[in-house]
VOPAGU-2260 file (C-alpha; in pm, 1 decimal, decimal comma):
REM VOPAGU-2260
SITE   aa  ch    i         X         Y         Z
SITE  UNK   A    0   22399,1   14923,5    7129,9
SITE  UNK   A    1   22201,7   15153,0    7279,6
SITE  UNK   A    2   22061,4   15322,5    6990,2
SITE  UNK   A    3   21979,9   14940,8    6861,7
SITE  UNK   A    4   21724,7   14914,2    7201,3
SITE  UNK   A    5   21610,5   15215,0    7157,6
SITE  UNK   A    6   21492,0   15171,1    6818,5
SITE  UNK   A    7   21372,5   14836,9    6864,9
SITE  UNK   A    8   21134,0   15014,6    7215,0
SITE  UNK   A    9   21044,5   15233,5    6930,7
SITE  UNK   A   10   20911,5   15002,4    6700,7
SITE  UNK   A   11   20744,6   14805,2    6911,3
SITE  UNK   A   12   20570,2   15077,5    7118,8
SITE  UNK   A   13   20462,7   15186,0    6728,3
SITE  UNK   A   14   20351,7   14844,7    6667,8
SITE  UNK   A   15   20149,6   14830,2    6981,0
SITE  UNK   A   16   20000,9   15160,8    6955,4
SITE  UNK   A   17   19891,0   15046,8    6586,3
SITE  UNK   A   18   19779,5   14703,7    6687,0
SITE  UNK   A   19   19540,2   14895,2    6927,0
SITE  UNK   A   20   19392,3   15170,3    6653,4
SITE  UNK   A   21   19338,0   14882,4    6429,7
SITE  UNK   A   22   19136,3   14703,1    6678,2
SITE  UNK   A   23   18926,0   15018,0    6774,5
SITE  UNK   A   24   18876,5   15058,1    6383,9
SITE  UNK   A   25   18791,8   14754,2    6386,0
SITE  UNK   A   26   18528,2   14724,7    6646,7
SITE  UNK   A   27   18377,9   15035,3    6517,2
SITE  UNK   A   28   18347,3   14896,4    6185,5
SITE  UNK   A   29   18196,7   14585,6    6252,3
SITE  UNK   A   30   17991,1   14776,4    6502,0
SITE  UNK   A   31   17845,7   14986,7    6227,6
SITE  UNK   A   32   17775,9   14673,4    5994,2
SITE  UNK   A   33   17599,6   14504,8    6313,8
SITE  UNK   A   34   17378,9   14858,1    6309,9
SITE  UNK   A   35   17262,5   14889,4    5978,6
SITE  UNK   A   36   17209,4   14484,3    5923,5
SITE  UNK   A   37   16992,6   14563,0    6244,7
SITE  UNK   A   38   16845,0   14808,2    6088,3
SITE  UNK   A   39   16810,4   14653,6    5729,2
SITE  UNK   A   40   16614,1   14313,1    5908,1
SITE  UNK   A   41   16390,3   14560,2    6085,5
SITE  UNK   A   42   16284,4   14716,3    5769,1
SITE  UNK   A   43   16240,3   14408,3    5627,5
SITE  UNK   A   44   16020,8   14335,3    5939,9
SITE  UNK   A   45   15788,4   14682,1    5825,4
SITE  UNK   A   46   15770,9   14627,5    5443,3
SITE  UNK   A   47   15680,5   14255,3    5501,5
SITE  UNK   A   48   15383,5   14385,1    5760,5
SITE  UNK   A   49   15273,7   14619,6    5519,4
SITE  UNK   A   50   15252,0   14350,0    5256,2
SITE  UNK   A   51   15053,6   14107,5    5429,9
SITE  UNK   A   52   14806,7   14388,1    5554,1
SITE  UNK   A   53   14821,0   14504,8    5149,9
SITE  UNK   A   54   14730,8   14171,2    5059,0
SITE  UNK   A   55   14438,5   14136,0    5307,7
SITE  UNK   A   56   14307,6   14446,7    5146,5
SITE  UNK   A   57   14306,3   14359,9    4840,1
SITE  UNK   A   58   14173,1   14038,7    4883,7
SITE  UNK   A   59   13866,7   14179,7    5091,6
SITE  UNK   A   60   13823,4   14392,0    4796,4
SITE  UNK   A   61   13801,1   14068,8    4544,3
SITE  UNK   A   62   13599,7   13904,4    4760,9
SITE  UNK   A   63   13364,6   14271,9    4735,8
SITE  UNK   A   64   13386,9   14292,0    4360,3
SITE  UNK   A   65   13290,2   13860,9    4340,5
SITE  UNK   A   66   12946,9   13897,2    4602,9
SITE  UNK   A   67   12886,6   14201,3    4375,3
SITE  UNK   A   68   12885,9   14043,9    4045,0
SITE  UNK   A   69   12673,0   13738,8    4183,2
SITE  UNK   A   70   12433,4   13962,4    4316,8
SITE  UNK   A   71   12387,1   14218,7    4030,9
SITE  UNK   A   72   12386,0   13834,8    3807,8
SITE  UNK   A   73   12122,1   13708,4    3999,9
SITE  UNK   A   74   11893,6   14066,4    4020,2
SITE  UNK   A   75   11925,0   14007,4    3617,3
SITE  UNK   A   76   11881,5   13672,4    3606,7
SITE  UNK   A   77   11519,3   13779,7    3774,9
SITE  UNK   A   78   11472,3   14066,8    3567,5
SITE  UNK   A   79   11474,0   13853,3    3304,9
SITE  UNK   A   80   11320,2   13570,3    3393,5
SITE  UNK   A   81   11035,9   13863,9    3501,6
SITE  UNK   A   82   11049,0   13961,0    3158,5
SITE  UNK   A   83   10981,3   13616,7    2979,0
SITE  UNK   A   84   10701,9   13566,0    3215,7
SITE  UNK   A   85   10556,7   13930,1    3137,7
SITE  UNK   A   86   10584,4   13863,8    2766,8
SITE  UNK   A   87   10388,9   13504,8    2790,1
SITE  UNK   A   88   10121,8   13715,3    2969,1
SITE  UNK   A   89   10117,5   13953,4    2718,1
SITE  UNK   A   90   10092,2   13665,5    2440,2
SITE  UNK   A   91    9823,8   13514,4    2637,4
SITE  UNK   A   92    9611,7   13815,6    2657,5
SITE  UNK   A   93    9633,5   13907,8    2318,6
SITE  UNK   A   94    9579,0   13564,2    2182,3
SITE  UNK   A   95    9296,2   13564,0    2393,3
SITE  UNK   A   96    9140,0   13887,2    2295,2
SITE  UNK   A   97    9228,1   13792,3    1914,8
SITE  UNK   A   98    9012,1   13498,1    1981,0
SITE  UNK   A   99    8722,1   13693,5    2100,1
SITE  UNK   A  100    8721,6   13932,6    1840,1
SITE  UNK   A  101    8741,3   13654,6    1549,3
SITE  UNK   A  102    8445,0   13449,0    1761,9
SITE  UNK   A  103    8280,8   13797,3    1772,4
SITE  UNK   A  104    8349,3   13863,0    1365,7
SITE  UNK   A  105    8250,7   13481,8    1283,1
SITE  UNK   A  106    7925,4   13536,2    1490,9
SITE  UNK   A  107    7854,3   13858,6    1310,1
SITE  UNK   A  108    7906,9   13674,6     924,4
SITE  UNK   A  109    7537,2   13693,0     766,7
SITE  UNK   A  110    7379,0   13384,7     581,6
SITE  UNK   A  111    7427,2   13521,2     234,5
SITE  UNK   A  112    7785,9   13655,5     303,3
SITE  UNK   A  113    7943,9   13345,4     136,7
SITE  UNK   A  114    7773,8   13453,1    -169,1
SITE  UNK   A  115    7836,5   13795,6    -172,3
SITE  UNK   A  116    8216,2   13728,3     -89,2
SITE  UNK   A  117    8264,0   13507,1    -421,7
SITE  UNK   A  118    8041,7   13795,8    -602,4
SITE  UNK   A  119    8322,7   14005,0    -491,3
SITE  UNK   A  120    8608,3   13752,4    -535,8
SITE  UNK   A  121    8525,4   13692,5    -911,2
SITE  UNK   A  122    8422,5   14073,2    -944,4
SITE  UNK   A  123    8127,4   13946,9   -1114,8
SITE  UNK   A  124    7910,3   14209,3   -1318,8
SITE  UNK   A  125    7595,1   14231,1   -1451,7
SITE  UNK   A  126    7508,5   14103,1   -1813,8
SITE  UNK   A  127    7539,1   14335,9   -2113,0
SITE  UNK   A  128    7458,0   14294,7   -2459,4
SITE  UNK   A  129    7784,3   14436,5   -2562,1
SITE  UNK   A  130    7990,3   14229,3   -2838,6
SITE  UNK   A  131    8327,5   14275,4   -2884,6
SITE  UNK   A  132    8619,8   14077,4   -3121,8
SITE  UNK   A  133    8900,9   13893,4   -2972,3
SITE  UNK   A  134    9196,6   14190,6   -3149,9
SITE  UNK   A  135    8932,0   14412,8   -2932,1
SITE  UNK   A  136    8997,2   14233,4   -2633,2
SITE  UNK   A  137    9386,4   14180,5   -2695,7
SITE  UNK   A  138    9401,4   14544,9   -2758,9
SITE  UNK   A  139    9201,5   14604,6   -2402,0
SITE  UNK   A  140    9439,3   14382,3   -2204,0
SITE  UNK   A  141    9769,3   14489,8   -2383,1
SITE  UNK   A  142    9827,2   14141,0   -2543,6
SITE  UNK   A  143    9913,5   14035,0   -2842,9
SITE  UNK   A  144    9603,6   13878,6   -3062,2
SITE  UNK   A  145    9734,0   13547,1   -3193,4
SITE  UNK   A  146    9870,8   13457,7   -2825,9
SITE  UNK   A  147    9520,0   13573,6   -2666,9
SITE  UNK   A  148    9363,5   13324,9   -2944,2
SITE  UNK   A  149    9626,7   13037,6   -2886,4
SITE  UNK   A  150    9554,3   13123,8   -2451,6
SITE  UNK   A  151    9157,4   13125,7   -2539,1
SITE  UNK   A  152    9168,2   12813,7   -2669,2
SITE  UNK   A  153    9386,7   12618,0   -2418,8
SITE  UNK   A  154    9130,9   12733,3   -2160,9
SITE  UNK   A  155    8862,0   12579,5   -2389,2
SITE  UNK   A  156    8706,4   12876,6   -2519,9
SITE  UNK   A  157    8562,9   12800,2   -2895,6
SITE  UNK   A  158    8799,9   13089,0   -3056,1
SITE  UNK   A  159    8963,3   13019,3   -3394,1
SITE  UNK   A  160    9060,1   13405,1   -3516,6
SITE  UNK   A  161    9127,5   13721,9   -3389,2
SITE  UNK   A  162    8753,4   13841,7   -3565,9
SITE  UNK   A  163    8576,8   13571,3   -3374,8
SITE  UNK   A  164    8283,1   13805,5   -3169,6
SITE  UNK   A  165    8260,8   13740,7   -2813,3
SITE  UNK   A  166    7914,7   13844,5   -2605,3
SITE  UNK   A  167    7945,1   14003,8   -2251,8
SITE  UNK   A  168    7921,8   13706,3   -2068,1
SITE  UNK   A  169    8228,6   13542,0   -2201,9
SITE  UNK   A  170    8455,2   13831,1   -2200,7
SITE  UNK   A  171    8357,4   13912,3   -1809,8
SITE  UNK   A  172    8439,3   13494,0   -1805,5
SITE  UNK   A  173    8761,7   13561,7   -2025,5
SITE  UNK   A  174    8871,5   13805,9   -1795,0
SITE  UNK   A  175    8805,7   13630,1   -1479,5
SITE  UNK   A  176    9026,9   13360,8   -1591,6
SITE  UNK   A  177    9298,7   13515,1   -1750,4
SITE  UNK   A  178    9309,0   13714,3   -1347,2
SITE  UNK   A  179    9314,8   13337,7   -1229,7
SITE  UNK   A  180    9593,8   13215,1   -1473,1
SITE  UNK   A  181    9818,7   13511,0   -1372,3
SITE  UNK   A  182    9750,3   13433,8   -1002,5
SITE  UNK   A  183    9864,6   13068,0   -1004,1
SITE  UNK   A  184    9485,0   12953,6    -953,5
SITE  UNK   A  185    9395,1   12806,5   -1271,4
SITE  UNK   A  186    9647,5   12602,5   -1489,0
SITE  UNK   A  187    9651,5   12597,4   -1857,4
SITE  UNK   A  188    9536,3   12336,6   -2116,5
SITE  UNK   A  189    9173,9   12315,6   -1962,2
SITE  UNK   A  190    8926,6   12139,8   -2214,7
SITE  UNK   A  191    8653,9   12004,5   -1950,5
SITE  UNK   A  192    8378,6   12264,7   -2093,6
SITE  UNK   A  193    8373,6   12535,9   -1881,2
SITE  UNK   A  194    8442,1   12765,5   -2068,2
SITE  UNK   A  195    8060,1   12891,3   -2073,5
SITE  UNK   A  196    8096,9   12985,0   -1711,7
SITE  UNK   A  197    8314,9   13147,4   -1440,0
SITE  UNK   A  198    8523,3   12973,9   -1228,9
SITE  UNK   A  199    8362,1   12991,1    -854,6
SITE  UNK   A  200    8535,7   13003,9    -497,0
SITE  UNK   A  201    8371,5   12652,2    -446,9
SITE  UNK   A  202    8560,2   12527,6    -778,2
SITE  UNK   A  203    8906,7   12642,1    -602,9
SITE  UNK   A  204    8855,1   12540,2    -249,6
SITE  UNK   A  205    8755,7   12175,7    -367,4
SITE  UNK   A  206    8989,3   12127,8    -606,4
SITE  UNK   A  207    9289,1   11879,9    -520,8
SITE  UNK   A  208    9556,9   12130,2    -714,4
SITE  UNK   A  209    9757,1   12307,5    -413,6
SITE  UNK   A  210    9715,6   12706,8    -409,1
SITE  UNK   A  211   10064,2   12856,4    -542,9
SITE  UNK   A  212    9857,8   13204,0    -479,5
SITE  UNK   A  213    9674,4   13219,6    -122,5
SITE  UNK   A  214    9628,7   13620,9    -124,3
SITE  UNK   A  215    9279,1   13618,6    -196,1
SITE  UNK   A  216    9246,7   13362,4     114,8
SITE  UNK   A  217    9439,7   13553,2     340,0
SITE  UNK   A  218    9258,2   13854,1     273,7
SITE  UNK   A  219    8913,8   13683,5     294,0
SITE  UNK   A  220    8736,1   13593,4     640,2
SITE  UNK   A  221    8913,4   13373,7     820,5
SITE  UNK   A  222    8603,7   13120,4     887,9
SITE  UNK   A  223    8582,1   13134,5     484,5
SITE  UNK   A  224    8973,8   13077,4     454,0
SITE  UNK   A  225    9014,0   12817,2     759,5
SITE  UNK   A  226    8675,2   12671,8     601,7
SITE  UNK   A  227    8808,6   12659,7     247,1
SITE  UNK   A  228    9162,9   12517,0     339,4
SITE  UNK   A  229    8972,2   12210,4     580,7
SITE  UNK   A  230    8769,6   12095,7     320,2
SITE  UNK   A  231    9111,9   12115,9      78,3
SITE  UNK   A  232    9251,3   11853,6     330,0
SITE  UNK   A  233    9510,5   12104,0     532,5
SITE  UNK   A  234    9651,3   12062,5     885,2
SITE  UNK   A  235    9596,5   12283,6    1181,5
SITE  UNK   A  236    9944,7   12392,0    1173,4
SITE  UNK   A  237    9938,8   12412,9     778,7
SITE  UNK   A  238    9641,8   12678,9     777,5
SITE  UNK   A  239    9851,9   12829,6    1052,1
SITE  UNK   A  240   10115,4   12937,3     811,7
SITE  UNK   A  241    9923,0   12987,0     504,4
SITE  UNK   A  242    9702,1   13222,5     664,7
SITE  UNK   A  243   10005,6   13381,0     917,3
SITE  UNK   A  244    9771,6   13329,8    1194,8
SITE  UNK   A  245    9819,8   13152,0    1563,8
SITE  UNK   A  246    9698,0   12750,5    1555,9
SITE  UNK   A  247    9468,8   12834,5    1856,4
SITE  UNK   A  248    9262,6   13092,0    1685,0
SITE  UNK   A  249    9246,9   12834,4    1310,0
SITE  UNK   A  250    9158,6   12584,1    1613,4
SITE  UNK   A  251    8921,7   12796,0    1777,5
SITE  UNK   A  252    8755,7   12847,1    1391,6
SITE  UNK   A  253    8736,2   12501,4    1351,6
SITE  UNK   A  254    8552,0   12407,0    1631,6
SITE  UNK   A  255    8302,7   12698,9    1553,1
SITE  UNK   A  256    8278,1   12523,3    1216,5
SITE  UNK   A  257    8164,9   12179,5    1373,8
SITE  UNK   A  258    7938,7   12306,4    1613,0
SITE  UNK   A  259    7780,5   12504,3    1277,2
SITE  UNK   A  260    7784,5   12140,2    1130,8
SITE  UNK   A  261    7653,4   12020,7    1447,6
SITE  UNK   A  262    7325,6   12268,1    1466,9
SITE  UNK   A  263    7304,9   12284,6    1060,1
């Protein structure tokens, strides 16, 4: 009986001396979890300050890299805009000068140049007494005889053969129209008798068929070519283009023109 207490004071002192450990395990356990969550939430605490301060960095920066952008936008927006005016200047001044030095040229043009320039338009030469044939002629301008015959006699020249004699006259008159033909200036199947003489500037400039061929205008004086291209019945901005030059300087010609009218 008395080993039956004994065992039981045993147990029990082992159960009590258990309970205990387990509860001092216990409280040092949950002691230990209490410490690191502490720790764990004030961690949280620092990364969550470092964040915001992160994020007030960078958004100082964009805010940095945004005023920088408008401002470098609007120093080119002047830069530009400085340019475009610089450039109009520039226009001006040369228009202007080009002006002056066209009113100076047109000043400058002698009576007689008007006649001298069509002299040396048409490349007209002085008379000869030289003959020569038509095959002559063909064989001087690389062209076959019966299609220099059949060309002679569209343009109303009184050819029938290739032995037909022309003087000097009508070959320099020959050749001066066959140069036209080429050009564009003087269209076929002409029969209105002139074939005794050479076509003149004032022939071209009045007639009602438009230019296909404005070289020899563009390289003449512009008072001749604005002059020539007025009395054809052209606009300002017409001659403009023909001639590749600015309306205010074909403008500028015209009114010199008028006041020449004017004072004529």
């Amino acid at each position: 009986m008395s080993v039956i207490y004994a065992v039981l004071i045993l147990a029990g002192m082992v159960l009590v001396f258990g309970g205990i450990f387990y509860m001092s395990y216990r409280k040092g356990v949950w002691e230990k979890f209490y410490e690191e969550f502490r720790n764990t939430v004030d961690e949280a605490h620092i990364v969550k300050t470092d964040l915001h301060s992160m994020l007030d960095q960078s958004i100082g920066i964009s805010r940095a890299i945004v005023d920088g952008l408008d401002s470098r936008l609007a120093e080119l927006s002047q830069l530009q805009e400085e340019a475009r005016l610089t450039q109009l200047a520039i226009q001006q001044i040369t228009e202007q000068r080009l002006a002056l030095m066209e009113m100076t040229s047109v000043e400058a043009i002698p009576e007689n140049y008007e006649e001298e320039f069509e002299a040396e338009w048409l490349e007209e030469e002085p008379l000869k007494e030289n003959k020569i044939r038509v095959y002559e002629l063909a064989r001087e301008l690389n062209m076959n005889s019966k299609e220099l015959v059949a060309t002679l006699q569209e343009l109303g020249f009184p050819v029938n053969n290739q032995l037909n004699t022309l003087d000097y006259e009508v070959t320099v008159s020959i050749k001066q129209k066959l140069t036209l033909l080429e050009s564009g200036l003087l269209p076929k199947n002409r029969s209105d008798g002139l074939a005794d003489r050479v076509l003149s500037f004032g022939n071209y400039k009045n007639s009602a068929i438009k230019p296909k061929d404005l070289e020899a205008l563009r390289e003449a004086h512009p008072y001749l070519a604005v002059r020539t291209l007025q009395e054809a019945g052209y606009s300002v901005c017409e001659m403009a283009q023909l001639l590749n030059r600015g309306q205010g300087e074909i403008k500028l010609i015209i009114n010199l023109i008028n006041k020449k009218r004017v004072y004529a």
